[in-house]
KOLROKOL-812875 format. One record per residue: residue number from 1; x, y, z of N, C-alpha, C, O in turn; residue in one letter. Coordinates in Angstrom, 1 decimal, decimal comma. Layout:
<recs>
{rec NUM {X Y Z} {X Y Z} {X Y Z} {X Y Z} "A"}
...
</recs>
This chain:
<recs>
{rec 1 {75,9 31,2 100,3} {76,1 32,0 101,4} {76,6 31,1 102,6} {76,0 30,1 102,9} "X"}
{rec 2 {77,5 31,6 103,1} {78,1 30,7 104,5} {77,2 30,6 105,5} {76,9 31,8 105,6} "X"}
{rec 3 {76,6 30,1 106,2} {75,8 29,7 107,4} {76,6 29,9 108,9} {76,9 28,9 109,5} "X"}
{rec 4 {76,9 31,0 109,4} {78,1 31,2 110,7} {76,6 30,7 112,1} {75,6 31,3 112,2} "X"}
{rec 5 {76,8 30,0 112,5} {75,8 29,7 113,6} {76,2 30,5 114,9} {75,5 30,7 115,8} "X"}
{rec 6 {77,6 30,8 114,8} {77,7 31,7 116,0} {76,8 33,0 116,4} {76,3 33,4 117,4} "X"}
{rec 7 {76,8 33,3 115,4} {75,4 34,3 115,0} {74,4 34,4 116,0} {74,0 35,4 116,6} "X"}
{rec 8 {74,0 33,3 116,3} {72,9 32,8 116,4} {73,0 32,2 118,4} {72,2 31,5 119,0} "X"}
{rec 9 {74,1 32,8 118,8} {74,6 33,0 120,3} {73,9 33,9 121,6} {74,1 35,0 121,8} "X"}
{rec 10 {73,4 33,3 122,0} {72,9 35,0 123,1} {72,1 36,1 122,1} {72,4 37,3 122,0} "X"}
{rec 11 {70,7 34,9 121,4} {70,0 35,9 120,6} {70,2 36,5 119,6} {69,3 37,2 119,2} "X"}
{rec 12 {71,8 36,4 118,8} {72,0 37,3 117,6} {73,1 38,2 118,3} {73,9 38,8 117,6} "X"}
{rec 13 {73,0 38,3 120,1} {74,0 39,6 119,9} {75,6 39,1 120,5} {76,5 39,9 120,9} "X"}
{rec 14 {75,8 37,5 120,3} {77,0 37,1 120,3} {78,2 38,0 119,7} {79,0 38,5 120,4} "X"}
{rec 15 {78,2 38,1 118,5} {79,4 38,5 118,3} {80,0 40,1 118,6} {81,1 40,6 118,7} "X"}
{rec 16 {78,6 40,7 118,8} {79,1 42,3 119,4} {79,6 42,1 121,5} {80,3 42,8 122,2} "X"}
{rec 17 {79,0 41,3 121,8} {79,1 41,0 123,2} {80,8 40,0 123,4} {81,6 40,1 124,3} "X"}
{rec 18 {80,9 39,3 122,3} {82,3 38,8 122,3} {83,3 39,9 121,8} {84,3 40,0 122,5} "X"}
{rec 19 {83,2 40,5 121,2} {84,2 41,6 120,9} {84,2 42,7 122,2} {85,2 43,4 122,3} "X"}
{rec 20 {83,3 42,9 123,1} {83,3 43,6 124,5} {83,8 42,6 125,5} {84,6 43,2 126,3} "X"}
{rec 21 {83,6 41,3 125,8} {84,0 40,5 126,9} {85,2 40,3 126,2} {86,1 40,2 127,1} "X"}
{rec 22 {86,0 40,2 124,6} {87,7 40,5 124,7} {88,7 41,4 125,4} {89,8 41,1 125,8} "X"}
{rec 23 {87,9 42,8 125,4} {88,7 43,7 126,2} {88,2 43,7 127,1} {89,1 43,5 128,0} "X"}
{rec 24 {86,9 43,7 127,7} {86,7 44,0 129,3} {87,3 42,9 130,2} {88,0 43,3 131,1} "X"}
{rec 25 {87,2 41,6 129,9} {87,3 40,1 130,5} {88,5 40,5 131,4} {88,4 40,7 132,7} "X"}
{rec 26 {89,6 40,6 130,8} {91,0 40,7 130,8} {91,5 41,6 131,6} {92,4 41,4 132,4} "X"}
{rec 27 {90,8 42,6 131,3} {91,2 44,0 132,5} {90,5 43,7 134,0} {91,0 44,0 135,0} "X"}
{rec 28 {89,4 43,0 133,8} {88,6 43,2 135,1} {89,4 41,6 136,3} {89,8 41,5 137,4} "X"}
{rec 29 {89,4 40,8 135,4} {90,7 39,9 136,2} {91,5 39,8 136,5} {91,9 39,1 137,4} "X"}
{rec 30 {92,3 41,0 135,4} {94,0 41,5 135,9} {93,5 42,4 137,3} {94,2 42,1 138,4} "X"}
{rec 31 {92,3 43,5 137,5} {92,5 44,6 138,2} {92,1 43,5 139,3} {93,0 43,6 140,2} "X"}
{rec 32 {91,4 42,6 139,5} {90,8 41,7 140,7} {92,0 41,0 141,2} {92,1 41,2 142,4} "X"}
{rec 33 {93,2 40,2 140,6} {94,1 39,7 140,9} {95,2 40,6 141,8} {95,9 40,3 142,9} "X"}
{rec 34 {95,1 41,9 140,8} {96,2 43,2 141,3} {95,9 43,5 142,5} {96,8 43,4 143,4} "X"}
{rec 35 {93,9 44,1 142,9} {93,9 44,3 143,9} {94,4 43,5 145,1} {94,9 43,9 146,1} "X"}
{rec 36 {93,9 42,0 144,6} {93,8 40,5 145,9} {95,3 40,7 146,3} {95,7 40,2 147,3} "X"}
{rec 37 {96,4 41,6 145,4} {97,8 41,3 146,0} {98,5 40,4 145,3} {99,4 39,9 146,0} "X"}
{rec 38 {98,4 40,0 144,2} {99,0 39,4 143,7} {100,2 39,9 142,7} {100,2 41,1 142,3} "X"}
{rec 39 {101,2 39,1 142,3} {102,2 40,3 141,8} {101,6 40,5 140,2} {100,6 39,9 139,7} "X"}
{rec 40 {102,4 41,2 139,7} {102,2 41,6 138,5} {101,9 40,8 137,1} {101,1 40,8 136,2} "X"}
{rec 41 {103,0 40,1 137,4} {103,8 39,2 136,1} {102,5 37,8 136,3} {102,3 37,0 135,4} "X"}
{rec 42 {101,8 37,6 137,5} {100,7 36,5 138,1} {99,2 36,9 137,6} {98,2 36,2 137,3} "X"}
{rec 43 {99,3 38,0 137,7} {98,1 38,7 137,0} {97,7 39,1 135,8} {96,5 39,3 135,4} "X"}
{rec 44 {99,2 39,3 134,9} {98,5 39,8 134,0} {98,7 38,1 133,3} {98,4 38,0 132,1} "X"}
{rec 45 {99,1 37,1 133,8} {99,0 35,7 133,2} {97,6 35,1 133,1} {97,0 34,5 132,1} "X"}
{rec 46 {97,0 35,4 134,6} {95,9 35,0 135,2} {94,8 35,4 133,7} {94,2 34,6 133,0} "X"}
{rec 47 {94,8 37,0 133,7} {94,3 38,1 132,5} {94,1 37,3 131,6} {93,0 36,7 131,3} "X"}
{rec 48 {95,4 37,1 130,9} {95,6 36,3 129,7} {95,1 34,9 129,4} {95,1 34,4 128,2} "X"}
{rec 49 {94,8 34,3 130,2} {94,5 33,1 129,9} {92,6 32,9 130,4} {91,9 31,9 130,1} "X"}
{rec 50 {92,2 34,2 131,1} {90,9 34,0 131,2} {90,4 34,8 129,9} {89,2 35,2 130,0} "X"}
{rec 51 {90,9 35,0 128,8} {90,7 35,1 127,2} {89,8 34,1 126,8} {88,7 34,2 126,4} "X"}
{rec 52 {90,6 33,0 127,0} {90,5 31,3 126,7} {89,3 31,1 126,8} {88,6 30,7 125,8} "X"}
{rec 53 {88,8 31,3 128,3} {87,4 30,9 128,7} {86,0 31,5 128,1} {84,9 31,2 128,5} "X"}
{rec 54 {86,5 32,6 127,1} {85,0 33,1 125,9} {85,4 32,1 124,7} {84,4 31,6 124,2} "X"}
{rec 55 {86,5 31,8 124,2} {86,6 31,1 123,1} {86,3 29,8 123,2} {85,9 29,2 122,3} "X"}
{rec 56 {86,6 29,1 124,7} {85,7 27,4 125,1} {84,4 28,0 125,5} {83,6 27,1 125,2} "X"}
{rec 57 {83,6 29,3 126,2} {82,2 28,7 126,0} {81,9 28,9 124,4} {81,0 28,2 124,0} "X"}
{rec 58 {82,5 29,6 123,3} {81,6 29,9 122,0} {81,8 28,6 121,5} {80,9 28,4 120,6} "X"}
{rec 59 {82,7 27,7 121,6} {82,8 26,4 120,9} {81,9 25,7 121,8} {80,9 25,3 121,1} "X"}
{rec 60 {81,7 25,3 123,3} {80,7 24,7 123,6} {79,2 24,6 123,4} {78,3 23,8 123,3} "X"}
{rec 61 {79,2 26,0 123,4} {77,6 26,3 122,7} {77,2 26,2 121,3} {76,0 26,5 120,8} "X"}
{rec 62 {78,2 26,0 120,7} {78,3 25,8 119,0} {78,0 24,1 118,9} {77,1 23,7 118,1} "X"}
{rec 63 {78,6 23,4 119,5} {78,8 22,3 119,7} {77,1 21,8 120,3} {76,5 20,9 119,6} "X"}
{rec 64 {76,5 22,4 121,5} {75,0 22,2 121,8} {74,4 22,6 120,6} {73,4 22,0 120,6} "X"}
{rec 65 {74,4 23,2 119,6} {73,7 23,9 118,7} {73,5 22,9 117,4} {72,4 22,6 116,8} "X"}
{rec 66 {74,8 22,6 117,2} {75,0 21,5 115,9} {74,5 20,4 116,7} {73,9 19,7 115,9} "X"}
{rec 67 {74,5 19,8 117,9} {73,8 18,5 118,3} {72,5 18,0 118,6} {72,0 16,9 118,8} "X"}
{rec 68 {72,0 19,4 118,4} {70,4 19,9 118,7} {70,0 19,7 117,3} {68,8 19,3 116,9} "X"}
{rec 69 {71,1 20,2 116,3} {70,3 20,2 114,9} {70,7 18,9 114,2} {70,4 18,8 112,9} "X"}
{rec 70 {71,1 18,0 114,6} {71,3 16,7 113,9} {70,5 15,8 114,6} {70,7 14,7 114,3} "X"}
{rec 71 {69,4 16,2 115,8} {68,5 15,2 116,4} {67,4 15,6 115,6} {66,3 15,1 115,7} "X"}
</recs>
């Protein structure tokens, strides 16, 4: 059986909470950018790239997790 440690994120409820911060994340930064006045084509880039920042914390805390288990 494969061993996924992601699992094992925010108590077990990582991966239902990552599948909600993919759609919410995105909308709530584009609408914050839209409102601050920013143009369109700047916002929904902004959107797009604060994606990124759920996929570097699950690798950083993956990373604390395997370093915790090799001490």
């Amino acid at each position: 059986m494969i061993n996924d440690s992601s699992n094992e994120l925010v108590f077990g409820l990582w991966p239902f909470l990552k599948r909600a911060l993919l759609l919410l994340i995105p909308l709530w930064v584009y609408l914050i950018c839209w409102s601050a006045g920013a143009p369109y084509f700047v916002s929904s880039i902004v959107a797009g790239l604060s994606v990124a920042t759920i996929v570097f914390y699950e690798k950083y805390k993956l990373k604390q997790i395997s370093a915790n288990e090799d001490d």
